[in-house]
C-alpha positions in Angstrom: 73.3 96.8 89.8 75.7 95.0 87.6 76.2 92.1 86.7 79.4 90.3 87.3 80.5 86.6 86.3 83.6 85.0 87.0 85.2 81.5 87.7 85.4 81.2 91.4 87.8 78.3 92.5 87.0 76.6 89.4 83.3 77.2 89.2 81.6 79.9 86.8 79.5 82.4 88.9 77.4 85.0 88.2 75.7 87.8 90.6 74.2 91.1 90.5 76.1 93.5 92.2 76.3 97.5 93.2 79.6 99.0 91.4 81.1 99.7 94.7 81.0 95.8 96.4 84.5 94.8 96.5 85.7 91.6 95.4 86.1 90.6 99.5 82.6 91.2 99.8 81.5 88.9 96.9 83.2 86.3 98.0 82.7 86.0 101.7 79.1 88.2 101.9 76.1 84.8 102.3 74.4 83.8 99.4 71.3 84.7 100.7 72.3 88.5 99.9 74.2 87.5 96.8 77.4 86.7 98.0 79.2 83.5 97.6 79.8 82.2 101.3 83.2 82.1 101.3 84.3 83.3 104.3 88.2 81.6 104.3 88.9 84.8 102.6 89.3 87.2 105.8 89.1 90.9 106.2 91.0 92.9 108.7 92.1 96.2 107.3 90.1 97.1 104.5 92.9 99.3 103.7 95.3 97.1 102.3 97.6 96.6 105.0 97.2 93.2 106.2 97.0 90.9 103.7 94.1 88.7 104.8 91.9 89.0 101.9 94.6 88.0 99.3 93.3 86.1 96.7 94.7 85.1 93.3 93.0 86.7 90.3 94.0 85.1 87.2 97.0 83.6 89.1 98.2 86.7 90.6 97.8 87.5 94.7 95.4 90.2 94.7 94.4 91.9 98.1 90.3 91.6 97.4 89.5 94.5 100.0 91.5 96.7 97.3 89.6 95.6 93.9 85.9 95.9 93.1 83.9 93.2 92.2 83.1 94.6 88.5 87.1 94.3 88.2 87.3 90.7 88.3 85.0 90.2 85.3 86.1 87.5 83.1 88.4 86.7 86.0 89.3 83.0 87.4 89.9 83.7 91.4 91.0 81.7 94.0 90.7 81.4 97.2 92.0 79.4 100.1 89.4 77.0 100.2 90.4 76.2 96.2 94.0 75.7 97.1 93.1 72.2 98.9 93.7 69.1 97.0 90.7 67.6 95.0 89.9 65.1 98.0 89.8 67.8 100.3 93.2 67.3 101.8 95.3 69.8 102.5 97.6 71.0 99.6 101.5 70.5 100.3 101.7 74.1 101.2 98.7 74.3 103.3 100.3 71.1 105.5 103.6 72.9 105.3 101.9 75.5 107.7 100.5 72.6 109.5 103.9 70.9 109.8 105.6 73.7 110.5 103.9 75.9 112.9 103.1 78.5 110.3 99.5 79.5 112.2 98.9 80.2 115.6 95.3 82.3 115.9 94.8 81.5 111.8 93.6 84.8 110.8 96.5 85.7 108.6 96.7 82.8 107.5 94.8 82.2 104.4 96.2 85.4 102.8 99.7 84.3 104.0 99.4 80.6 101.9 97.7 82.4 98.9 101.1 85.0 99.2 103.5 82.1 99.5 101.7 80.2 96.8 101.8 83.1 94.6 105.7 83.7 95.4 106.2 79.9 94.7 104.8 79.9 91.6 106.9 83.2 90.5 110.1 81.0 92.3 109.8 77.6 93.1 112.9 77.1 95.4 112.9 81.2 96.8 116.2 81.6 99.4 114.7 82.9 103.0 115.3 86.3 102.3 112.9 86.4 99.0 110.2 84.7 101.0 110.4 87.6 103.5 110.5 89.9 100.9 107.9 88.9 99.6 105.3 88.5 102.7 106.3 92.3 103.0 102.7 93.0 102.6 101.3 90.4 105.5 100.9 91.0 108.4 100.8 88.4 111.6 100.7 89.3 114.8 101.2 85.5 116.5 103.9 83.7 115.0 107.2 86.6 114.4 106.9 84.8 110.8 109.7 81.7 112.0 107.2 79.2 111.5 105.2 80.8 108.3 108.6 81.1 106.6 110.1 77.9 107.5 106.7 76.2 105.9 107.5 78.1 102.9 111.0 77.0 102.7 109.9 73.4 103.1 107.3 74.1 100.9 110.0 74.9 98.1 111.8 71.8 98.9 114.2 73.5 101.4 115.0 73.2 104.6 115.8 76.5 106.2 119.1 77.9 107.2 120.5 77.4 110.8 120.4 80.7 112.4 123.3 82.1 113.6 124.9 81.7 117.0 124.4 85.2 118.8 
């Protein structure tokens, strides 16, 4: 076992871990077994494919299924349940989804707002080409991404483009 500590939406941790637990794990395995109870952080792949499990470590969008626990020593990680406002309202991105229709079943979404909040934070005001660039990585099998990139955009301050008369 190691030990680990880290600030976890702005709260030092510290747990005994094995060196194979990944970071997913840690955060969303009960606290009874040593985890942290976060379970807003989803897994579906465990092979990187999704997207659900991203996370920012030290302000970067990190898929947690990928990166061991031991890894994110030292680190300050967030996860969708520290992206809400300190009164527990939803952040401006989080009611862009709302707003916008960007969640239907909501299991890709927590990975998709900590993706776009990463991507905002890179680009404020991204055109709708960058923001689908950029969700490369997520996958969601509801929406066709309309709504999850529109929230974005409006997000960002933007409304998005008309589409184009076929």
């Amino acid at each position: 076992m190691t030990k680990v500590t880290l600030t976890v939406n702005g709260k030092a941790v510290s747990r005994e871990v094995e060196q194979r637990t990944l970071l997913v794990q840690l955060l969303r395995d009960d606290p009874a077994s040593g985890g942290l109870g976060l379970t807003g952080t989803h897994v579906g792949c465990d092979t990187s494919q999704c997207g659900a499990c991203t996370v920012h470590v030290d302000g970067m969008a990190v898929k947690s299924c990928t990166m061991l626990a031991v890894e994110a020593e030292g680190a300050a990680v967030t996860t969708i349940e520290g992206m809400a406002n300190a009164d527990g309202s939803l952040s401006p991105l989080q009611q862009a989804f709302q707003d916008h229709h960007g969640l239907q079943c909501g299991f890709c979404t927590p990975g998709m707002v900590m993706t776009a909040a990463a991507l905002l934070a890179e680009n404020p005001t991204p055109s709708e080409s960058a923001v689908r660039y950029y969700l490369e990585g997520n996958i969601c099998r509801c929406t066709g991404y309309h709504g999850i990139v529109k929230a974005i955009m409006a997000a960002s301050g933007q409304d998005m483009p008309a589409m184009a008369a076929e």
